[in-house]
C-alpha positions as CSV (number, residue, x, y, z in Angstrom):
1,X,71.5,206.7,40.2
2,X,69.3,203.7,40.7
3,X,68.7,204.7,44.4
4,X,68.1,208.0,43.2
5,X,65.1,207.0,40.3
6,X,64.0,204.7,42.7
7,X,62.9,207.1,45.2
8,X,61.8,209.6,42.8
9,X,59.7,207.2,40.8
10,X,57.5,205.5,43.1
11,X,54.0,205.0,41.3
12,X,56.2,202.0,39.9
13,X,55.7,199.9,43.6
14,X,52.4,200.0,42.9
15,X,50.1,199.3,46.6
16,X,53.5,200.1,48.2
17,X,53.9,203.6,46.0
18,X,52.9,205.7,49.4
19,X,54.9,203.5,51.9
20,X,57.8,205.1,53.8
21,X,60.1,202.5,51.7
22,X,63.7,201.5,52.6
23,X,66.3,200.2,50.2
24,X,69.3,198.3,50.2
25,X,72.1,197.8,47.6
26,X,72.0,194.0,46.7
27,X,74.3,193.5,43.5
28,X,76.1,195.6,40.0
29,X,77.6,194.2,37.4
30,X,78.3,195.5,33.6
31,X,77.7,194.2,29.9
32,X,79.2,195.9,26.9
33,X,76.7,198.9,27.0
34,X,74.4,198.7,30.6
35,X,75.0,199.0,33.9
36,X,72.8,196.2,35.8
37,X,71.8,196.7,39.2
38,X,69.4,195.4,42.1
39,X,68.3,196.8,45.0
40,X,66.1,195.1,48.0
41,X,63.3,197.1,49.1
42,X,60.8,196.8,51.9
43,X,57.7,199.0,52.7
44,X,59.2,200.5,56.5
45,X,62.4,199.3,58.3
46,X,59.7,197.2,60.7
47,X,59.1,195.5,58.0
48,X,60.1,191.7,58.8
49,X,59.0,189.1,55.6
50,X,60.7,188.8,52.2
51,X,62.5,191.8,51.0
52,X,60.8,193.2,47.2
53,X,64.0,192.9,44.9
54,X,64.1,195.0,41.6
55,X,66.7,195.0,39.2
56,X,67.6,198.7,37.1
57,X,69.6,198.3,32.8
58,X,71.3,201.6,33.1
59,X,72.7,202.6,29.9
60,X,76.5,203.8,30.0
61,X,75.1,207.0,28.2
62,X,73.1,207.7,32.2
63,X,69.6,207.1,30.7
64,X,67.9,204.2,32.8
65,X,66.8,201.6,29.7
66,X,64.9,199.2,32.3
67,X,63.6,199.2,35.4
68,X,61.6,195.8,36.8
69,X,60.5,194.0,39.9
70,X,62.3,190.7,40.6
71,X,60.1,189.9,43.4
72,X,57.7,191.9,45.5
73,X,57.9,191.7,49.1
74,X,55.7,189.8,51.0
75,X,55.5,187.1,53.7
76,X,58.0,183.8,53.3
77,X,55.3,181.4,53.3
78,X,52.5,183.4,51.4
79,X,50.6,181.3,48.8
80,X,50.9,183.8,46.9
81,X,54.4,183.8,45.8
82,X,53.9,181.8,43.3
83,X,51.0,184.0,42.0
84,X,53.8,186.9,42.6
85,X,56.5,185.0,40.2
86,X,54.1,184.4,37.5
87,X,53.5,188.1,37.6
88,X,56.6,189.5,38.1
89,X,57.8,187.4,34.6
90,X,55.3,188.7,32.7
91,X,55.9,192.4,33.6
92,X,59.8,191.5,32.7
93,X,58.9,189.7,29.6
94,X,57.0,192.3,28.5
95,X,59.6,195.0,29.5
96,X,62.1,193.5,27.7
97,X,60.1,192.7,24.6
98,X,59.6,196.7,24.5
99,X,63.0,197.5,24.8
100,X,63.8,195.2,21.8
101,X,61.2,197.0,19.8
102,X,62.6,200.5,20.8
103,X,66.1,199.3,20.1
104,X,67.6,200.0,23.3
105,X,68.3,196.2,23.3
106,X,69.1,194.4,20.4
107,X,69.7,190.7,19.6
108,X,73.4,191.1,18.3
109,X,75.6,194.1,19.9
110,X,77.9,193.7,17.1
111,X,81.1,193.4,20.0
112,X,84.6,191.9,18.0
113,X,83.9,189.1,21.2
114,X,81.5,186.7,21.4
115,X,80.2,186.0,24.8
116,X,77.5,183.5,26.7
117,X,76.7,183.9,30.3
118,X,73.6,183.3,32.3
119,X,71.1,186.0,32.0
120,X,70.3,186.1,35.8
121,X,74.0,186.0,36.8
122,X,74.9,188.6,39.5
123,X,77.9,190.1,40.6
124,X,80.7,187.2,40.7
125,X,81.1,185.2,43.9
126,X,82.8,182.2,45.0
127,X,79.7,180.8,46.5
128,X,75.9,180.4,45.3
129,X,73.0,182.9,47.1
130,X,71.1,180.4,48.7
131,X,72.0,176.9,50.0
132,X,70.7,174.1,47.5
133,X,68.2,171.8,48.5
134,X,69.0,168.0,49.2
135,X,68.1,167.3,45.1
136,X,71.0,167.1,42.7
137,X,71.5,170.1,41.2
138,X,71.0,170.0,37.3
139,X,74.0,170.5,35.3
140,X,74.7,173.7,33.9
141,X,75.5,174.2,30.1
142,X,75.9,176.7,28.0
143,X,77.2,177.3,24.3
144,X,78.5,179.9,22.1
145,X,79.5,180.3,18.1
146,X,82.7,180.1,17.2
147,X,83.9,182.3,14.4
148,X,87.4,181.4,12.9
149,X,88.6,185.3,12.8
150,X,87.1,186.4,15.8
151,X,87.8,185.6,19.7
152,X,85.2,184.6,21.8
153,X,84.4,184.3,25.6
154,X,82.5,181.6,27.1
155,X,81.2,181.8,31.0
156,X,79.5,179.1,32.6
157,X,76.3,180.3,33.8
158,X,77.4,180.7,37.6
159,X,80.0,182.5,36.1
160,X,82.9,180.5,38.2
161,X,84.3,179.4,34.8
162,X,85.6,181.7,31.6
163,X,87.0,179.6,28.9
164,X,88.9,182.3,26.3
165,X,89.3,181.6,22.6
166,X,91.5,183.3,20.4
167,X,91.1,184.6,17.4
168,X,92.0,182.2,14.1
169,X,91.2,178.9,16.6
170,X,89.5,177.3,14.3
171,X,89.2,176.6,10.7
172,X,85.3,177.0,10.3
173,X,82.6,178.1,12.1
174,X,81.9,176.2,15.3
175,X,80.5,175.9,18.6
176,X,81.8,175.5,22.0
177,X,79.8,173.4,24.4
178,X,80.3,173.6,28.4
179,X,78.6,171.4,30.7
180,X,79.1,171.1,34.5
181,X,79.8,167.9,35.7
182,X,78.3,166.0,39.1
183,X,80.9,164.8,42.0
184,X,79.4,161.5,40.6
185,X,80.8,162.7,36.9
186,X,84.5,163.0,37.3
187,X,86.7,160.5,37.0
188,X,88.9,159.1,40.1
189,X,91.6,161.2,41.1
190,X,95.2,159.8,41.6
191,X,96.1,160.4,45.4
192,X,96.5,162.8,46.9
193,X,94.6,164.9,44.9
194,X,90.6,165.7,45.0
195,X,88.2,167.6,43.5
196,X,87.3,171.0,44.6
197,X,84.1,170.1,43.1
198,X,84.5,172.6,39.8
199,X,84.6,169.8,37.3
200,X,83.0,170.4,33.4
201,X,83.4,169.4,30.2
202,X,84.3,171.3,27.0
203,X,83.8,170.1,23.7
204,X,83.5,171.5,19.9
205,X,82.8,170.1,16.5
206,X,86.2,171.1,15.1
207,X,89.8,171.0,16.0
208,X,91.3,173.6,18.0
209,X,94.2,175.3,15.7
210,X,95.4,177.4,18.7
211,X,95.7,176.8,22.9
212,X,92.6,178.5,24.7
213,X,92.7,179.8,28.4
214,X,90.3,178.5,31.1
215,X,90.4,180.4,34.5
216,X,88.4,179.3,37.2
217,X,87.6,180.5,40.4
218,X,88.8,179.7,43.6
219,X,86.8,180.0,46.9
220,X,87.9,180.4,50.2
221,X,87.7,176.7,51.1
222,X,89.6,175.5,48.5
223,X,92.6,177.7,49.6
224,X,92.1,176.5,53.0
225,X,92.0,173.0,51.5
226,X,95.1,173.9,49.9
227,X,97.1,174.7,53.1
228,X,97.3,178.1,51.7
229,X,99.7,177.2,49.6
230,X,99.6,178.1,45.7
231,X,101.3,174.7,44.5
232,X,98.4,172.9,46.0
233,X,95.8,173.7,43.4
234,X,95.8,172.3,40.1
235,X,94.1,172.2,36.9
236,X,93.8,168.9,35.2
237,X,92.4,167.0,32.2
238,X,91.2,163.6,31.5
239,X,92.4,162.7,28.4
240,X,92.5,158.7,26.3
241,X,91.5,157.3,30.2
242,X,94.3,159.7,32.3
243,X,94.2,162.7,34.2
244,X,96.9,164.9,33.3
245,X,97.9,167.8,35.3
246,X,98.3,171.0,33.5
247,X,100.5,174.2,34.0
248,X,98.5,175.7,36.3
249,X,98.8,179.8,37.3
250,X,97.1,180.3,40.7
251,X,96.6,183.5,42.4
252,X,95.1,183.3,46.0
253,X,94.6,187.2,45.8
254,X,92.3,187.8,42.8
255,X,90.9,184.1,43.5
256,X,91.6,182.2,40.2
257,X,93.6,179.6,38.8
258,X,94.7,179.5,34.9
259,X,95.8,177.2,32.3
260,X,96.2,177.1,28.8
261,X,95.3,173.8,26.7
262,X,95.1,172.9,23.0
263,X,93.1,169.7,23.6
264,X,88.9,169.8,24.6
265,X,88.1,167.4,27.5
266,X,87.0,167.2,30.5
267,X,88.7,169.7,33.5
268,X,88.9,169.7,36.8
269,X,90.2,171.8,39.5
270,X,92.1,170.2,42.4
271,X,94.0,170.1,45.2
272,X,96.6,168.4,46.7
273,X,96.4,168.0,50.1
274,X,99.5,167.4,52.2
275,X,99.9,164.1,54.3
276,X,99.1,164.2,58.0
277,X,102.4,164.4,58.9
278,X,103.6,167.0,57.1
279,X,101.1,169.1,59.1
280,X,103.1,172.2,60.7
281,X,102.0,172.3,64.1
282,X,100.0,174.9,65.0
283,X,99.0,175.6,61.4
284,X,96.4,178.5,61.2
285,X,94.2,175.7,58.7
286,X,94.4,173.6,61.9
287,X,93.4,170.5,59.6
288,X,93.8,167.7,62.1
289,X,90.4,169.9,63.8
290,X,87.4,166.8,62.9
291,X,84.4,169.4,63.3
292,X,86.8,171.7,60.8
293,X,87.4,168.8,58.1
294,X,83.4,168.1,58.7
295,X,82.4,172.0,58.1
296,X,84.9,172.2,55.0
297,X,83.1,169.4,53.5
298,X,79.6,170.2,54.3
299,X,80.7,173.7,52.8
300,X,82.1,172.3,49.7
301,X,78.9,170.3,49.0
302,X,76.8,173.9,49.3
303,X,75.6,172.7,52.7
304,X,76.1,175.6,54.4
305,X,74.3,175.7,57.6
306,X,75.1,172.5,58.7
307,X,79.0,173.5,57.7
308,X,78.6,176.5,60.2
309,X,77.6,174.5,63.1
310,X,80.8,172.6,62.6
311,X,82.8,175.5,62.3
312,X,81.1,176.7,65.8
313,X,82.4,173.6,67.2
314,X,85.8,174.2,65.9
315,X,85.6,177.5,67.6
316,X,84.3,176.5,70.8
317,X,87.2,174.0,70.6
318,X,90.0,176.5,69.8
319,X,88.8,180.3,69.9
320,X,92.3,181.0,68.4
321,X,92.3,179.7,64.8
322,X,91.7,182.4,62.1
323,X,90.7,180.1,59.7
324,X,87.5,178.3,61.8
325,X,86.4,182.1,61.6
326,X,87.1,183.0,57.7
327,X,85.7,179.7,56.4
328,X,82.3,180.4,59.0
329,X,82.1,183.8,57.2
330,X,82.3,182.2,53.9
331,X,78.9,179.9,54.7
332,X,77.6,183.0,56.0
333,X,78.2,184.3,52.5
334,X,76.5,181.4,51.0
335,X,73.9,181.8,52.8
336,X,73.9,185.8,52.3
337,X,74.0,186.1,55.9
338,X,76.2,189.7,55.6
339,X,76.2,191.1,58.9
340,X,77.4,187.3,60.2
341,X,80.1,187.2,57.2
342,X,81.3,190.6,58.0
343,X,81.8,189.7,61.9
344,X,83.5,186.5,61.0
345,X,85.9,187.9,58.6
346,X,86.6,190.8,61.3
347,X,87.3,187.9,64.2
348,X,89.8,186.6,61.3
349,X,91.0,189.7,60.7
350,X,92.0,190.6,64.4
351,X,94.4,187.3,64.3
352,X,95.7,188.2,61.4
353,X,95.3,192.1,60.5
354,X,97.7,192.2,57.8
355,X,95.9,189.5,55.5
356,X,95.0,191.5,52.4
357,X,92.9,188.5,51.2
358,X,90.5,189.0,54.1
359,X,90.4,192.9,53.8
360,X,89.0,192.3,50.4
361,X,86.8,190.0,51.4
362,X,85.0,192.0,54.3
363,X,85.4,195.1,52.1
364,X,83.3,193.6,49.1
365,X,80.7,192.2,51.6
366,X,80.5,195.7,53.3
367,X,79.8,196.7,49.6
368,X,77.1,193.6,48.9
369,X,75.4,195.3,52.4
370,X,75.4,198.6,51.0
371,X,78.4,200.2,53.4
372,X,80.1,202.0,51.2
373,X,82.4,203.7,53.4
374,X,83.6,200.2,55.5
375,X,83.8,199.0,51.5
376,X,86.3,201.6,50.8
377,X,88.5,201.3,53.9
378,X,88.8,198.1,53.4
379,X,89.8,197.9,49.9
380,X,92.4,200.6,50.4
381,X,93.8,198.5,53.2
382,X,93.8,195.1,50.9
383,X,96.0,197.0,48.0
384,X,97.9,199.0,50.8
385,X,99.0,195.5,51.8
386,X,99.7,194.0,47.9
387,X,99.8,196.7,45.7
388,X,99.5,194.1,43.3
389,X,96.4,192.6,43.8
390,X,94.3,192.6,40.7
391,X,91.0,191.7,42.1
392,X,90.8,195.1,44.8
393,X,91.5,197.3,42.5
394,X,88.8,196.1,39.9
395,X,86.3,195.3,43.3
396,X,87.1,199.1,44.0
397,X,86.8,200.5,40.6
398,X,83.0,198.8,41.0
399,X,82.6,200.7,43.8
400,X,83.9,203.9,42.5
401,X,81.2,203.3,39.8
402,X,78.4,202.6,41.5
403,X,79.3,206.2,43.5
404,X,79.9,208.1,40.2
405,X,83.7,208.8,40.7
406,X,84.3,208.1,37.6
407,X,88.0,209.3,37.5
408,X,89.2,207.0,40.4
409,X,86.9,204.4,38.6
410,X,88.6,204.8,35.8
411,X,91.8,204.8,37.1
412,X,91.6,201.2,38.9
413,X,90.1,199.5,36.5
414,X,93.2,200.6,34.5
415,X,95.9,199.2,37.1
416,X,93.7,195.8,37.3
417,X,93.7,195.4,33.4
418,X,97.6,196.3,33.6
419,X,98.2,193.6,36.5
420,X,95.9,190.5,35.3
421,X,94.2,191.3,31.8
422,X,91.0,188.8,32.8
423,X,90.3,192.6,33.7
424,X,90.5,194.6,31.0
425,X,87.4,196.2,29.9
């Protein structure tokens, strides 16, 4: 639908209404009663500066509710970017302020949960857009009420945390407070564990009466980190001076790790990595690899070109290793480099064809690129291979929406609810 009003309605591009425009699918996600999606747009397929990006609020009814431009396309270095942002705010701003007035958008949606995310977040990925500059990033917080007979849902506003609260939690009314802590934040970890570098602390006014559950996502470096191995990763807490590992339910296929606490503090996710010796020789992780140690932690620290020339060395060094490909598709995806990612994660995929984790992955970037067909394949091959895995059919059900196949949608998003409820709808 978005494609569809975009190209019907052109006056809206303004000095580029009579261009022979282009567009490409960039991102969909869903709130309670909208459909959000963006599409990048340039003025001919020549075209070689920054793409025009512009975001559609599609109400579930089919009536488009907004429709604004995030950014207009232009050259990289034009002084007038900044001219362009100021712009471009106002015109949202000023969209948004009508929809309020109309009522399409209102300040409460009245839902039985009570939510907090980021109001730019996108569709959820392991791995941020663009790499970060050499500044520490600032931390992220966010809060939300509390409300003793009602549950609520916190994210963090990168969306790589979701901290559920159960109705009857607390006494009174409250709030929940997350805030994202720096590698420079957390505590020492007892060997051999380290951070993956998801660390935060939650705290409230109030006592909790009942556990909550925090799930938090795993990216492909930390399962590499992990040896691939689900035992590896852990949740823990720092609690009176201690870390203290909790129960911890990891599923490499949907990409998460869960645990359930009664006790606010703050959490980090970890892994344990194995002792040198206990390498198995010929490991697909290939950990003893130096350039592959150096490019995992340039990754983890959101460095992500510099963590892909490493992983070209570990490639040059050994053309044979799945893993130096995956985790160089993953920077790519950091870096939204998608044709890259989707040639890395194929080069991984011919070592290891029946990986259903890597058929995902290639078959949600094929959707991020806008190839909808490869998208599908690939899906259908990743649940082929684990019927089970939560995170496809959900990824697929997306995909089945975007295309308006509503049944199939339907149907998937059913069987992910049934397999992991983080899913239900």
């Amino acid at each position: 639908m978005a494609f569809q009003y975009a190209r019907e309605n052109r006056e809206f591009y303004g000095r580029h209404a009579d261009s022979d425009l282009v567009w490409w699918f960039v991102s969909a996600d869903e709130t309670e009663d909208h459909y959000v999606v963006r599409l990048s747009y340039s003025p001919s397929r020549e075209f070689h500066g920054r793409l025009g990006i512009e975001q559609f609020t599609i109400a579930k009814s089919g009536q488009m509710a907004f429709r604004g431009i995030v950014r207009q396309p232009g050259s990289v270095w034009t002084s007038r970017i900044l001219a362009g942002s100021v712009a471009t705010l106002a015109v949202v701003l000023a969209a948004v302020g009508v929809l309020f007035v109309s009522g399409v958008l209102s300040p409460s949606s009245g839902a039985p949960v009570t939510t907090a995310t980021s109001s730019s977040a996108a569709v959820p990925t392991s791995t941020p857009a663009a790499e970060p500059t050499s500044t520490p990033a600032a931390p992220q917080r966010v809060a939300i009420a509390l409300i003793p007979d009602r549950p609520a849902r916190l994210r963090s506003p990168d969306r790589s945390v979701m901290v559920d609260v159960p109705a009857g939690s607390v006494a009174s009314g409250s709030k929940l407070i997350y805030r994202s802590l720096s590698s420079a934040e957390i505590p020492a970890l007892p060997p051999p564990f380290r951070s993956t570098g998801k660390a935060f602390d939650l705290t409230a006014d109030t006592t909790l009466l009942k556990p909550i559950t925090i799930t938090v996502e795993i990216s492909g470096a930390d399962i590499l980190l992990a040896q691939e191995e689900e035992s590896n990763i852990v949740m823990q807490h720092h609690l009176e001076g201690d870390w203290t590992q909790l129960d911890t339910r990891v599923n490499f296929s949907a990409a998460i790790a869960t645990s359930r606490v009664d006790h606010l503090s703050i959490f980090a996710l970890t892994v344990k990595e194995p002792p040198p010796d206990q390498m198995t020789p010929g490991s697909t992780v290939a950990a003893t690899s130096e350039p592959y140690r150096k490019g995992v932690a340039h990754y983890r620290a959101g460095k992500y070109r510099l963590a892909i020339d490493e992983f070209d060395a570990a490639i040059k060094q050994d053309p044979n290793v799945r893993n130096y490909y995956w985790s160089r598709g993953n920077a790519h995806l950091g870096l939204t480099n998608l044709p890259e990612a989707i040639a890395d994660y194929s080069a991984a995929l011919g070592l290891d064809p029946e990986n259903a984790t890597l058929h995902h992955l290639r078959g949600s970037t094929y959707r991020r690129d806008g190839r909808f067909v490869e998208a599908l394949s690939d899906l259908d091959e990743a649940i082929r291979l684990n019927s089970d895995y939560a995170l496809a059919y959900n990824t697929r059900g997306d995909l089945y929406a975007l295309l308006k196949i509503e049944k199939e949608s339907k149907s998937d998003y059913d069987k992910a609810c049934l397999l992991d409820s983080q899913y239900c709808r």
